[in-house]
Backbone as JSON, one array per atom type, in Angstrom:
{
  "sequence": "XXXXXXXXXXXXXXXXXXXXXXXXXXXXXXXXXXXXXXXXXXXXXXXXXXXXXXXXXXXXXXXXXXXXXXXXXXXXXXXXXXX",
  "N": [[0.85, -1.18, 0.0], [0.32, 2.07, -0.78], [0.85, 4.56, 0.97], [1.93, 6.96, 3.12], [1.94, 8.32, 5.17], [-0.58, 8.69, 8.26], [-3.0, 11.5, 10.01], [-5.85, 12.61, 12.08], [-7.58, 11.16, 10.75], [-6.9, 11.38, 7.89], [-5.51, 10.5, 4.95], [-2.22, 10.31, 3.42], [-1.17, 9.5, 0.28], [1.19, 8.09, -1.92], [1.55, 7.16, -5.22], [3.3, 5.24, -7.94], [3.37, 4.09, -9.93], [2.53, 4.33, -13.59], [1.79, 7.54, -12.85], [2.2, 10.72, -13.47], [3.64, 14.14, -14.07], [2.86, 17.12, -12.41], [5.38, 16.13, -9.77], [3.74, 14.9, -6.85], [1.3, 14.23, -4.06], [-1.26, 12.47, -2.99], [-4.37, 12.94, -1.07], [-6.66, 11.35, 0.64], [-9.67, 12.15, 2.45], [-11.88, 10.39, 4.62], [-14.85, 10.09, 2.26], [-13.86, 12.23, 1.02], [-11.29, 13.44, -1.51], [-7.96, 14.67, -2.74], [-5.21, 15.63, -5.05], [-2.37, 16.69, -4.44], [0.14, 18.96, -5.54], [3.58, 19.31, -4.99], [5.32, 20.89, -4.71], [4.37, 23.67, -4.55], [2.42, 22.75, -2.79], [-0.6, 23.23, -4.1], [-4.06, 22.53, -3.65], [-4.65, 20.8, -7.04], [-6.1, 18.84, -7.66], [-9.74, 17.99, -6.84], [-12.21, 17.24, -3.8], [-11.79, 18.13, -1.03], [-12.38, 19.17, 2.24], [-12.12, 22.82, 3.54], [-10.68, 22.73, 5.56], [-9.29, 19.98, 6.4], [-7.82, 20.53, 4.12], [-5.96, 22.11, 4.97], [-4.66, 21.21, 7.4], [-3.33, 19.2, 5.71], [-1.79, 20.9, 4.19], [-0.43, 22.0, 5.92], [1.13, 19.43, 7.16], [2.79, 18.91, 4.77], [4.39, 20.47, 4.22], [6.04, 20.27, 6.6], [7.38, 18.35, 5.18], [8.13, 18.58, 3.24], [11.03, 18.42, 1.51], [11.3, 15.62, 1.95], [9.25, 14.36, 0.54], [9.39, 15.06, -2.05], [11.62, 13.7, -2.57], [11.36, 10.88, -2.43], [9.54, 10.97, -4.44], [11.28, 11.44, -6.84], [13.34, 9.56, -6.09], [11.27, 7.04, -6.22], [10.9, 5.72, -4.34], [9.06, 4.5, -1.11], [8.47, 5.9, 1.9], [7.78, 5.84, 5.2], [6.63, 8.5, 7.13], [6.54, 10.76, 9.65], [3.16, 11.88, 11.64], [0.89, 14.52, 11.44], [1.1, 16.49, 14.32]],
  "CA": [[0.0, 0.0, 0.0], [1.63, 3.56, -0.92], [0.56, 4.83, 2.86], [2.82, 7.39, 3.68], [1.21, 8.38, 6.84], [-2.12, 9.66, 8.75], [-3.5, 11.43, 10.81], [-7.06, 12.72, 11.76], [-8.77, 10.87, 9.69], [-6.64, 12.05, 6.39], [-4.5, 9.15, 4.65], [-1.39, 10.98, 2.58], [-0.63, 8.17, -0.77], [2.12, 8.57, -3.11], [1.7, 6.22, -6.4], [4.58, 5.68, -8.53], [3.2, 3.33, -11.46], [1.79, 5.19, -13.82], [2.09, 8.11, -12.45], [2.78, 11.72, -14.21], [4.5, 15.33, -13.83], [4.12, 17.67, -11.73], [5.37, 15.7, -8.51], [2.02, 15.2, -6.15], [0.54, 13.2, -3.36], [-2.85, 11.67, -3.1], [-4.67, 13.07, 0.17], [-8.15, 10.68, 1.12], [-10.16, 11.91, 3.91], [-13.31, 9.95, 4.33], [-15.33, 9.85, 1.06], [-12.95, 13.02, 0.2], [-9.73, 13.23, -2.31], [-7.14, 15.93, -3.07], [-4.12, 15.95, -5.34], [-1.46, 17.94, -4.03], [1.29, 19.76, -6.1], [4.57, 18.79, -3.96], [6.61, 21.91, -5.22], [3.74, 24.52, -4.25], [1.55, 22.77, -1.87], [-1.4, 23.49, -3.84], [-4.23, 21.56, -4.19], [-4.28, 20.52, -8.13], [-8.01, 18.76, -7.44], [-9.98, 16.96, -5.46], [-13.22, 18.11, -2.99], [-11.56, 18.19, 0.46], [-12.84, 20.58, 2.77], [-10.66, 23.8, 3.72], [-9.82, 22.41, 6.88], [-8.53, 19.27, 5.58], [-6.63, 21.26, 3.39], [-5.06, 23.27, 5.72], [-3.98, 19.77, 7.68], [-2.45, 18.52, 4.76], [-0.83, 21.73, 4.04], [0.92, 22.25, 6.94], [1.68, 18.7, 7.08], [3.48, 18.65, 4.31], [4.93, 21.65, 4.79], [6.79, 19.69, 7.13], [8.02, 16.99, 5.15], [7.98, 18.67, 1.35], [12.05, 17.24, 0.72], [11.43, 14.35, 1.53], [8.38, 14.36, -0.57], [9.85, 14.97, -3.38], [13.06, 12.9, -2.32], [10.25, 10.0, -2.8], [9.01, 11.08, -5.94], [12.48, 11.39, -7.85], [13.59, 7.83, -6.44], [10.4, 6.11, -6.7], [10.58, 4.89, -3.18], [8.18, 5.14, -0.53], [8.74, 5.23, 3.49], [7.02, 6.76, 5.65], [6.84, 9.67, 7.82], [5.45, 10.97, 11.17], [1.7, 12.3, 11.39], [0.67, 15.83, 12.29], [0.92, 16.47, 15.71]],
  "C": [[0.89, 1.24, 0.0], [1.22, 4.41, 0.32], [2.07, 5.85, 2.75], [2.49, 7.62, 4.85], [-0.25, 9.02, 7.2], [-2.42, 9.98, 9.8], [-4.83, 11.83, 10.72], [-7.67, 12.78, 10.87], [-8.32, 10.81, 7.97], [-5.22, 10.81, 6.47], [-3.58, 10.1, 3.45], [-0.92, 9.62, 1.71], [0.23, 9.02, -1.53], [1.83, 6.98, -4.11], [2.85, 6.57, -7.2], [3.92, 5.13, -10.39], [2.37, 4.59, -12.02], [1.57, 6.48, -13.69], [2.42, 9.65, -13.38], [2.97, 13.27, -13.65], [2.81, 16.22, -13.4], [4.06, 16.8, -10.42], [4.19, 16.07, -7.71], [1.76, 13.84, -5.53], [-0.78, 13.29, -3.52], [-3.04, 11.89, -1.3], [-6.28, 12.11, 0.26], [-8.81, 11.37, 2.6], [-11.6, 11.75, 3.93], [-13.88, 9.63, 2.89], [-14.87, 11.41, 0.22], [-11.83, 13.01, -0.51], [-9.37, 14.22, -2.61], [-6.12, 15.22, -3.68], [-3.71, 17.21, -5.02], [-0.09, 18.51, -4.9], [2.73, 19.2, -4.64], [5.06, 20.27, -3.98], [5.71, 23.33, -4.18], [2.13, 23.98, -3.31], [0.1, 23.16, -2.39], [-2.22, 21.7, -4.41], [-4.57, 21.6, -5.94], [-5.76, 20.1, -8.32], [-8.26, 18.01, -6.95], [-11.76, 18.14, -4.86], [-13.14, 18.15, -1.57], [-12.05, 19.8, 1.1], [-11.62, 21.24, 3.48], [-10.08, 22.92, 4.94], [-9.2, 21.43, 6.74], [-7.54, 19.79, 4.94], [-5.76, 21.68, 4.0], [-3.87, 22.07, 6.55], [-2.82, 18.89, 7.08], [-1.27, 19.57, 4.86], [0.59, 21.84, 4.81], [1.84, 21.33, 7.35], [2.78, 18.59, 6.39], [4.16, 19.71, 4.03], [6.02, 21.35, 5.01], [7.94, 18.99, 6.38], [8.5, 17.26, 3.33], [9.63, 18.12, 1.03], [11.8, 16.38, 0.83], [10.39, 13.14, 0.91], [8.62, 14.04, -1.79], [11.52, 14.11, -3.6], [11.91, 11.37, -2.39], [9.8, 9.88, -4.0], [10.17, 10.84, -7.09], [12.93, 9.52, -7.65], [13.0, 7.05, -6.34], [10.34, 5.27, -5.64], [9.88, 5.47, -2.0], [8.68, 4.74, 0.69], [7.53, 6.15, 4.0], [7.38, 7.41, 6.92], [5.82, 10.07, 8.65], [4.13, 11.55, 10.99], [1.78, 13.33, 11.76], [0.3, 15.93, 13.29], [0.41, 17.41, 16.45]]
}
């Protein structure tokens, strides 16, 4: 499973197969979805609500090298939840 991590409620995925430009995670929360831009944090699309958004945001905020240190070598780990 491409799981990078979660917290309330919001599951952060990275897919590699398949996959195309510009670098971007896959946010789920509940029967919601967001693509995220890696570079600029925005969302790209999806119908998450702001606050969700903001969750993610700042999440990955946190973690955007080694976001995109994921995306370039096509490997996935994972990383702490928002605290």
């Amino acid at each position: 499973m491409p799981e990078v991590t979660r917290f309330y409620g919001i599951v952060i995925k990275i897919f590699f197969l398949r996959e195309h430009n510009p670098p971007h995670f896959h946010a789920v929360y509940g029967e919601h979805n967001g693509i995220f831009e890696i570079e600029t944090l925005k969302m790209l699309e999806g119908d998450l609500p702001k606050k969700a958004q903001s969750l993610i945001v700042e999440w990955a905020g946190n973690y955007k090298a080694e976001l995109m240190e994921m995306w370039n070598k096509k490997q996935l780990q994972k990383l702490p939840p928002l605290e």
